[in-house]
DSSP file (Angstrom, degrees, kcal/mol; ACC not computed):
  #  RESIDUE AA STRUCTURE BP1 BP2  ACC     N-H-->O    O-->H-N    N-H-->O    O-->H-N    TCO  KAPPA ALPHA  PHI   PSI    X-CA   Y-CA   Z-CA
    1    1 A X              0   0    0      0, 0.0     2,-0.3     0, 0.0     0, 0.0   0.000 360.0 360.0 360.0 140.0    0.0    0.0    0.0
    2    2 A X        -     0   0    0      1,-0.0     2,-0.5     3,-0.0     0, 0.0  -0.850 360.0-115.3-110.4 147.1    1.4    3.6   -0.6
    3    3 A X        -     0   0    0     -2,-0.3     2,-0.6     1,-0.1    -1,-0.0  -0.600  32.3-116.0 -85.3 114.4    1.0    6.5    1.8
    4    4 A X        -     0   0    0     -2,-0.5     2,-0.1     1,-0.1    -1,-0.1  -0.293  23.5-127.2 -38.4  98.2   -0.7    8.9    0.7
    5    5 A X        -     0   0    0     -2,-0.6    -1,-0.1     1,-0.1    -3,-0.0  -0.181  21.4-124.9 -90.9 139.3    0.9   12.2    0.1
    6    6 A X        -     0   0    0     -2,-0.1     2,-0.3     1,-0.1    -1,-0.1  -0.276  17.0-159.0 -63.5 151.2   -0.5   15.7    1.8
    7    7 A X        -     0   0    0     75,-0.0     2,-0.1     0, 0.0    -1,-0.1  -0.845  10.6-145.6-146.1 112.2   -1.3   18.8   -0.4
    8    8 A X        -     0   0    0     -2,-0.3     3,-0.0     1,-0.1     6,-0.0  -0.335  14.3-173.2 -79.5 119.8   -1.5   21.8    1.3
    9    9 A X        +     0   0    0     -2,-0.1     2,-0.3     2,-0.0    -1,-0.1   0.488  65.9  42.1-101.7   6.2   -4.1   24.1   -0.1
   10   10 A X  S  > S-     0   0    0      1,-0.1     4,-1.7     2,-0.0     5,-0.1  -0.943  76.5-121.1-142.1 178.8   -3.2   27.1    1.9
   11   11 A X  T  4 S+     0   0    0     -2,-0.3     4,-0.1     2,-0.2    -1,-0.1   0.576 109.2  55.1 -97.1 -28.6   -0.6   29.0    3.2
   12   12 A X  T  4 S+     0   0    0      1,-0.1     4,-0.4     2,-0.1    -1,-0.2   0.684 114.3  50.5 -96.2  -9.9   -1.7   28.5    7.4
   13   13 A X  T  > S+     0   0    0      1,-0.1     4,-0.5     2,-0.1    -2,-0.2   0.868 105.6  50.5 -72.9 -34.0   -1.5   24.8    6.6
   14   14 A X  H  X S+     0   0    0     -4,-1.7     4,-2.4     1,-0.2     5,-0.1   0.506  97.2  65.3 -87.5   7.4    1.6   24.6    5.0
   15   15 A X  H  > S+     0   0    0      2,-0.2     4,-1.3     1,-0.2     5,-0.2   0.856  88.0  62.0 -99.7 -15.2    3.8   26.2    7.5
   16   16 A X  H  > S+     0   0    0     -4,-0.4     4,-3.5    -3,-0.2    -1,-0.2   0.924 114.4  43.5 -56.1 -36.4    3.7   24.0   10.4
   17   17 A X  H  X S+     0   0    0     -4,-0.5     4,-0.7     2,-0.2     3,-0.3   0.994 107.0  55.7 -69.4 -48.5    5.2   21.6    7.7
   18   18 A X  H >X S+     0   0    0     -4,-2.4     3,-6.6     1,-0.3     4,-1.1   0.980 110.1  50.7 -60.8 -78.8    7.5   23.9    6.5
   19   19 A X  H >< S+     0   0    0     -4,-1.3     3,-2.9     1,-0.3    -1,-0.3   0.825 103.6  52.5  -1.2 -79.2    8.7   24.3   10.1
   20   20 A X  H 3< S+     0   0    0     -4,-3.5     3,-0.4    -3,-0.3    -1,-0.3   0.577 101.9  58.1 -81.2  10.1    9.2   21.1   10.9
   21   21 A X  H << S+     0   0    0     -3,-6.6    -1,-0.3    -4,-0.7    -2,-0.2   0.390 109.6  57.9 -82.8   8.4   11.5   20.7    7.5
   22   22 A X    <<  +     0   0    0     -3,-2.9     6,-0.3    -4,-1.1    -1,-0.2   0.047  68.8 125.9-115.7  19.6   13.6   23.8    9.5
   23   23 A X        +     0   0    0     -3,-0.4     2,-0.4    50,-0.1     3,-0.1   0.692  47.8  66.0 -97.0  10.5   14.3   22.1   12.5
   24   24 A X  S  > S-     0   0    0      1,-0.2     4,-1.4    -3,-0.1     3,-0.5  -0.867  74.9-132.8-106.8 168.8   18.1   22.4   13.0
   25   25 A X  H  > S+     0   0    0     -2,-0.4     4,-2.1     1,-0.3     5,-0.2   0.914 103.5  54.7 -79.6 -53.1   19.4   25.6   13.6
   26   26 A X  H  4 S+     0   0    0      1,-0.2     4,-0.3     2,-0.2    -1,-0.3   0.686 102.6  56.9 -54.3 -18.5   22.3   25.3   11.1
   27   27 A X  H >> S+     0   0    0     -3,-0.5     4,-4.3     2,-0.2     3,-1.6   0.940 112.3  44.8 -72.6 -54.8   19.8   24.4    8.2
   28   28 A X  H 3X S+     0   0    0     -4,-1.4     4,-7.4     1,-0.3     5,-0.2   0.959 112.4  55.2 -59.1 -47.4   17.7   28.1    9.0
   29   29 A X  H 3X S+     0   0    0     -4,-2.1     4,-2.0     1,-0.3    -1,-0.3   0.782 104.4  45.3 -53.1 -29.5   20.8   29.6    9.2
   30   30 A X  H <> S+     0   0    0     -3,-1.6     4,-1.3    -4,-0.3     5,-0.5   0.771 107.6  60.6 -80.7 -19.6   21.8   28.7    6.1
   31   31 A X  H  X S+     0   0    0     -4,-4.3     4,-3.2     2,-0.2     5,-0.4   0.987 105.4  49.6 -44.9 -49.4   18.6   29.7    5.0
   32   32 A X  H  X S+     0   0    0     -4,-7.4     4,-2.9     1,-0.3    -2,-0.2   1.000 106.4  52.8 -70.9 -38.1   19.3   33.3    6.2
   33   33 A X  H  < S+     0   0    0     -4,-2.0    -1,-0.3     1,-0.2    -2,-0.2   0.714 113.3  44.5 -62.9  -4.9   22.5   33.6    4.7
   34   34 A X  H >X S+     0   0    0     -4,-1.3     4,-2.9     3,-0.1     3,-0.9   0.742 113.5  50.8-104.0 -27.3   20.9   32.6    1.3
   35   35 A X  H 3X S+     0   0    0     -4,-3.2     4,-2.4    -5,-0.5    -2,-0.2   0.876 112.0  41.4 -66.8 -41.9   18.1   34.8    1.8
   36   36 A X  H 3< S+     0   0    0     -4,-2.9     4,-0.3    -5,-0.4    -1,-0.3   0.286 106.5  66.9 -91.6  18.1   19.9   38.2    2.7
   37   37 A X  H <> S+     0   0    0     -3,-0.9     4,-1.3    -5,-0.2    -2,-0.2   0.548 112.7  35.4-114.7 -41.0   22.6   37.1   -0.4
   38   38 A X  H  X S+     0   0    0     -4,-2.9     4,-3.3    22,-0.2     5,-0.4   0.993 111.3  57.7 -76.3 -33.2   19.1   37.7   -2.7
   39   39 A X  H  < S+     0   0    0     -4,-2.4     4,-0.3    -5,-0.3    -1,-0.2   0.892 109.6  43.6 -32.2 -49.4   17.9   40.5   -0.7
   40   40 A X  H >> S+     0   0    0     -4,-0.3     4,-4.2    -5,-0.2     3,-1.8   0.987 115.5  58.3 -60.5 -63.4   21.4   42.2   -1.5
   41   41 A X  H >X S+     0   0    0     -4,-1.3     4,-1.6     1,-0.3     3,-0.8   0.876 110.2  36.9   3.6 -97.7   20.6   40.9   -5.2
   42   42 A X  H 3X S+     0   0    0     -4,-3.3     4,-1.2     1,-0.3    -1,-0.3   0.554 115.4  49.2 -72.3   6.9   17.8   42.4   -5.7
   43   43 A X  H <> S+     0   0    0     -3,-1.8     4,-0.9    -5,-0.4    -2,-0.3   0.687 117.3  47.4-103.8 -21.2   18.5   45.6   -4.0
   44   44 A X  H <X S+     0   0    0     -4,-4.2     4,-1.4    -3,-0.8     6,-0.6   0.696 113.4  47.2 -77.8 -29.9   21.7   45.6   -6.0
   45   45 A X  H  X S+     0   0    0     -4,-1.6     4,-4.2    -5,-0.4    -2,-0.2   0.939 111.0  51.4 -71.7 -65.4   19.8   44.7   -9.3
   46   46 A X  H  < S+     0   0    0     -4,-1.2    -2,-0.2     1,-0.2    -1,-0.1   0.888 114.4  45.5 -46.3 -40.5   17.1   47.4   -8.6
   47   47 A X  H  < S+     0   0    0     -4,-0.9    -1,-0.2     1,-0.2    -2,-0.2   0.892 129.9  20.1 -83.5 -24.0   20.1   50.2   -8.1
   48   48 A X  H  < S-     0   0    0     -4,-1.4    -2,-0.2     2,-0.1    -1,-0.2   0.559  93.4-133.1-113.3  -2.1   22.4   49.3  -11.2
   49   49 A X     <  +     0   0    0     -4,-4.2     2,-0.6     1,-0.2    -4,-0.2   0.854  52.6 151.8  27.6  45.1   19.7   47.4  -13.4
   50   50 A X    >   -     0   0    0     -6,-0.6     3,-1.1     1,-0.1    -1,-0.2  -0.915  42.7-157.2-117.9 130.0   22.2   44.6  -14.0
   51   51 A X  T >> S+     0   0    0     -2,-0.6     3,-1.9     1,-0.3     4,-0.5   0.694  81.4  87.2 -79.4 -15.1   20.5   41.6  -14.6
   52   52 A X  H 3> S+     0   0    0      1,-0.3     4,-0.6     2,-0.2    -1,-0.3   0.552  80.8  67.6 -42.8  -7.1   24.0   39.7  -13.4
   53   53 A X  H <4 S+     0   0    0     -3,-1.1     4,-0.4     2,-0.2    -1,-0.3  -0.008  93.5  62.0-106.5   6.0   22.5   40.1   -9.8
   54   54 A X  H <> S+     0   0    0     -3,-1.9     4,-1.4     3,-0.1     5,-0.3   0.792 104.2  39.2-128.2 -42.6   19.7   37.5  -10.9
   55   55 A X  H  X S+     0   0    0     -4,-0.5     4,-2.1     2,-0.1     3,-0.5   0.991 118.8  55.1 -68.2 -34.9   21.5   34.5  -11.6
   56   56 A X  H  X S+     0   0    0     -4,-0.6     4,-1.4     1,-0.2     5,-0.3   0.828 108.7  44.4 -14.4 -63.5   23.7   35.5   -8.5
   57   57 A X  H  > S+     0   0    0     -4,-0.4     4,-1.1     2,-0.2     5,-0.3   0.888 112.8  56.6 -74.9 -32.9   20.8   35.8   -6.1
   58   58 A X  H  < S+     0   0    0     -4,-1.4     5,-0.3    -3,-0.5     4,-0.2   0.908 117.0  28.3 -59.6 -46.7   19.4   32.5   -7.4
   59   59 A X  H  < S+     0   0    0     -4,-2.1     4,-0.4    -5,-0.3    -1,-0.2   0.814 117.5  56.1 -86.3  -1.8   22.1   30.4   -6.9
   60   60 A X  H  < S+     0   0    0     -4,-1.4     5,-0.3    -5,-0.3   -22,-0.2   0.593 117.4  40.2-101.7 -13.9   23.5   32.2   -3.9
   61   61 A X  S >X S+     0   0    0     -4,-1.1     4,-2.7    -5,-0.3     3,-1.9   0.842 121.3  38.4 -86.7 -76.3   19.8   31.7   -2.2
   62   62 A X  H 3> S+     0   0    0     -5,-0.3     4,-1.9     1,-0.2    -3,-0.1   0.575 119.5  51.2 -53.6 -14.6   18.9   28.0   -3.3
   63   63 A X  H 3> S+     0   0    0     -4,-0.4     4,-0.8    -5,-0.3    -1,-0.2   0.660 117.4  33.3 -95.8 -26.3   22.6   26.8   -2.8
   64   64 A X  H <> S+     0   0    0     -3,-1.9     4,-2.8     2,-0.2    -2,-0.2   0.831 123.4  48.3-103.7 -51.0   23.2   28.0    0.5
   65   65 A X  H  < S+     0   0    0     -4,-2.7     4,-0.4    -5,-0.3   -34,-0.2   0.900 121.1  45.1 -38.1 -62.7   18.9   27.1    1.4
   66   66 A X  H >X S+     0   0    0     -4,-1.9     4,-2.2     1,-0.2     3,-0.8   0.708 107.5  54.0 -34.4 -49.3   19.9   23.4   -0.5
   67   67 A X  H 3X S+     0   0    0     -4,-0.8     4,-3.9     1,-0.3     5,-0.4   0.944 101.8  54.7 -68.4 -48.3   23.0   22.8    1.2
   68   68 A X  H 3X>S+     0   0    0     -4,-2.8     5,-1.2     1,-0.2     4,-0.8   0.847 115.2  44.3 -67.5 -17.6   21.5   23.2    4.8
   69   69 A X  I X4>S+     0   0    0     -3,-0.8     5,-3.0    -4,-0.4     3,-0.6   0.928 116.5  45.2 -67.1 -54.5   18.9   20.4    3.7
   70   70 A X  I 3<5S+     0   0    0     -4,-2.2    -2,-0.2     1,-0.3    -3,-0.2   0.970 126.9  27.1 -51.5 -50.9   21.4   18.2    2.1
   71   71 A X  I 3<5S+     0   0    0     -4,-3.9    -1,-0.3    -5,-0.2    -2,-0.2   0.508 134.7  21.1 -95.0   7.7   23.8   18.4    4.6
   72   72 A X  I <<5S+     0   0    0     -4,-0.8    -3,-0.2    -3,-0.6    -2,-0.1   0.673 126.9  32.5-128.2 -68.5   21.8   19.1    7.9
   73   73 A X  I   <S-     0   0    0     -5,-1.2    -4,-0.2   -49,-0.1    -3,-0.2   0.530  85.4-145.5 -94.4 -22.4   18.0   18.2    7.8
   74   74 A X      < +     0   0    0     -5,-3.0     2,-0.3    -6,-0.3    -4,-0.2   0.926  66.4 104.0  52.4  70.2   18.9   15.1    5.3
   75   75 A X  S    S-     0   0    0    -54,-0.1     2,-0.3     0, 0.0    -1,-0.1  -0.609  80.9 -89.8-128.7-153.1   15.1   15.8    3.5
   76   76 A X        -     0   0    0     -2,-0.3     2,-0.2    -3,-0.1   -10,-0.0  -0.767  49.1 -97.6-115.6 137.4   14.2   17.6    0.1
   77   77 A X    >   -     0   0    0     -2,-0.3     3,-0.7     1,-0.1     9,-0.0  -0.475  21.4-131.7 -63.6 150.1   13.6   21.3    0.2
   78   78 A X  G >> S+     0   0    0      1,-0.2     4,-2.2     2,-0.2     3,-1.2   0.530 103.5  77.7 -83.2 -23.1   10.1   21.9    0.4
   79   79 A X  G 34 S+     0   0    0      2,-0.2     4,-0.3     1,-0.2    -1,-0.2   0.812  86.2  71.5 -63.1 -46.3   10.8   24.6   -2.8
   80   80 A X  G <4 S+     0   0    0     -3,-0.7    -1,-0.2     1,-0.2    -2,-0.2   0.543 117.1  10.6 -60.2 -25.7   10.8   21.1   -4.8
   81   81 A X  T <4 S+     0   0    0     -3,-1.2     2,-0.3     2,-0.0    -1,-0.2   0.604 137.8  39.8-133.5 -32.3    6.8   20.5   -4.4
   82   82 A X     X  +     0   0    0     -4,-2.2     4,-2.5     1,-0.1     3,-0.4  -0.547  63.0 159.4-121.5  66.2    5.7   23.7   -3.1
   83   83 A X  H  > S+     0   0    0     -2,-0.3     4,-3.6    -4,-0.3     3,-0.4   0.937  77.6  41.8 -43.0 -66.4    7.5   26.8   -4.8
   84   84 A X  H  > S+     0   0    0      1,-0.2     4,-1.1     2,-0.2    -1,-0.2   0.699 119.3  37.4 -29.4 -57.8    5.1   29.3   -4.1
   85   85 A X  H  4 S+     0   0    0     -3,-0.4     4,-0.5     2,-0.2    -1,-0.2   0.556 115.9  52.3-110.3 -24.0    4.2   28.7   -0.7
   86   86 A X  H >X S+     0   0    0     -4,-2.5     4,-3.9    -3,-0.4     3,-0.7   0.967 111.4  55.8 -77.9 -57.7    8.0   27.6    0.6
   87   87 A X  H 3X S+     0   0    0     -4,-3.6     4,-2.5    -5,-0.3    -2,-0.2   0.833 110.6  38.7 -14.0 -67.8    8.9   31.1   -1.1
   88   88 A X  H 3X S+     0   0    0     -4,-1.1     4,-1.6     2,-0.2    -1,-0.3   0.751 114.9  53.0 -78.6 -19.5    6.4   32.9    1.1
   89   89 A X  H X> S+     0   0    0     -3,-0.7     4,-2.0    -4,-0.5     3,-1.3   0.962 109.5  52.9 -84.4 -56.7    7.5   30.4    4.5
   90   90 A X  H 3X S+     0   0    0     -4,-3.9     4,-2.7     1,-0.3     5,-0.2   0.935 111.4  45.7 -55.2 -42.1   11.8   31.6    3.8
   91   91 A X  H 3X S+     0   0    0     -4,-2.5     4,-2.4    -5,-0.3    -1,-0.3   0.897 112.1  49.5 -82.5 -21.8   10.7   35.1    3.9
   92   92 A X  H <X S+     0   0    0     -4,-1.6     4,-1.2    -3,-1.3     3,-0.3   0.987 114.7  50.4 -54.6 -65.9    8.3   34.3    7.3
   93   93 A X  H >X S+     0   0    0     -4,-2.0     4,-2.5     1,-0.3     3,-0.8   0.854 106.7  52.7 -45.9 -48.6   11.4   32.7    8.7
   94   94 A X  H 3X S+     0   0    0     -4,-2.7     4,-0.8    -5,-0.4    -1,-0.3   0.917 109.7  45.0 -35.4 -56.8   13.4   35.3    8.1
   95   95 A X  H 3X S+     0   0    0     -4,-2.4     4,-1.8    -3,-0.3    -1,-0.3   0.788 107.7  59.1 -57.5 -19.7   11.6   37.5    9.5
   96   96 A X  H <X>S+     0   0    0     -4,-1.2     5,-1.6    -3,-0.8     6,-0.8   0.755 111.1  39.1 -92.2 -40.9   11.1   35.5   12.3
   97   97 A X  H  <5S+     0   0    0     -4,-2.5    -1,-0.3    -5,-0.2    -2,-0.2   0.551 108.0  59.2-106.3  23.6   14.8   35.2   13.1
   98   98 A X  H  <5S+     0   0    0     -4,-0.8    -2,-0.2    -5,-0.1    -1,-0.2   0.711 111.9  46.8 -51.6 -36.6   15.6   38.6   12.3
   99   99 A X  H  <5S-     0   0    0     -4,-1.8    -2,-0.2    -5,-0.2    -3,-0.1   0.673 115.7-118.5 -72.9 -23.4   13.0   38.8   15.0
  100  100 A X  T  <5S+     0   0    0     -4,-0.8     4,-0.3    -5,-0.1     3,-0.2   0.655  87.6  95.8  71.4  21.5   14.6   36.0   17.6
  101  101 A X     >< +     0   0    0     -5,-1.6     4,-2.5     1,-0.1     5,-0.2   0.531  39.7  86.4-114.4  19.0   11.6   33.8   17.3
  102  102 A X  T  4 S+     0   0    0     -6,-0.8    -1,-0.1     1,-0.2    -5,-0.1   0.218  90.0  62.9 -91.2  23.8   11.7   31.0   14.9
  103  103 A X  T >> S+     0   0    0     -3,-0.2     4,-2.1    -7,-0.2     3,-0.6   0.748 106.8  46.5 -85.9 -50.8   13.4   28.8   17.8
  104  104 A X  H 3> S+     0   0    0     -4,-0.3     4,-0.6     1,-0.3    -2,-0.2   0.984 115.0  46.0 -47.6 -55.3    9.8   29.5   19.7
  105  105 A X  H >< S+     0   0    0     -4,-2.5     3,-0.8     2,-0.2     4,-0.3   0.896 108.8  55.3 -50.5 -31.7    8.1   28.5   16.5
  106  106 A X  H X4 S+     0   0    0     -3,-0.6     3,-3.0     1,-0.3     2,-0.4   0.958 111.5  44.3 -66.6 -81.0   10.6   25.4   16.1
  107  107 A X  H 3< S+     0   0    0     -4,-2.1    -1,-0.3     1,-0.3    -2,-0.2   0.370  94.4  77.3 -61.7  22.5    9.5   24.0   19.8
  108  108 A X  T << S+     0   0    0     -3,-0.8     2,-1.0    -4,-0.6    -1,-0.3   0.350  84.0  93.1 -74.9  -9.1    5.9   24.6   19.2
  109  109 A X  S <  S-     0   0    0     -3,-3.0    -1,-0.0    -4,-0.3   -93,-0.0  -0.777  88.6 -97.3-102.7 116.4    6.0   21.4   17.1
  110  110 A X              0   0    0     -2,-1.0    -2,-0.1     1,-0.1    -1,-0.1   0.165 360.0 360.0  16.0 103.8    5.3   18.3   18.0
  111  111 A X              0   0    0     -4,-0.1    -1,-0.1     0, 0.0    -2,-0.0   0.448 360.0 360.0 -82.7 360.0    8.3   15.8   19.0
């Protein structure tokens, strides 16, 4: 028999999962550093309008996001099945450890 696989139709459903694909530290962390290396990107793209700052920020965001899976959380990025909605959960995290709370959000989940 095969397990059926969930498909998150909204955005407050899919972040408890998203979550628990973040839960070492070192994986979110590489998350921020790949996240502020497009932030710079695009704020660098936006000032010089050189589009050389768009493969940059793509591979310097997914490489550093990827790595912390591959080599940390041992899953699949979440990007892989849910662009959209993983998109909108790294910039919530972000904020959220700019903020010093995606460790609360991390222990709110289930062991």
């Amino acid at each position: 028999m095969q397990a059926t696989e969930v498909r998150y139709t909204s955005f407050g459903e899919f972040w408890p999962f998203y979550v628990s694909q973040h839960r070492d530290r070192r994986n979110r962390n590489m998350h921020f550093v790949g996240t502020t290396i497009a932030n710079i990107c695009i704020l660098l793209l936006l000032l010089t309008q050189s589009l050389v700052f768009v493969p940059i920020g793509l591979v310097g965001s997914y490489g550093f996001a990827w790595a912390g899976h591959f080599f940390f959380e041992k899953n699949k990025p979440a990007t892989f099945t849910y662009p959209v909605m993983s998109l909108f959960g790294d910039l919530k995290m972000y904020w959220l450890m700019w903020q010093g709370k995606m460790g609360t959000e991390v222990a709110r989940l289930p062991a």
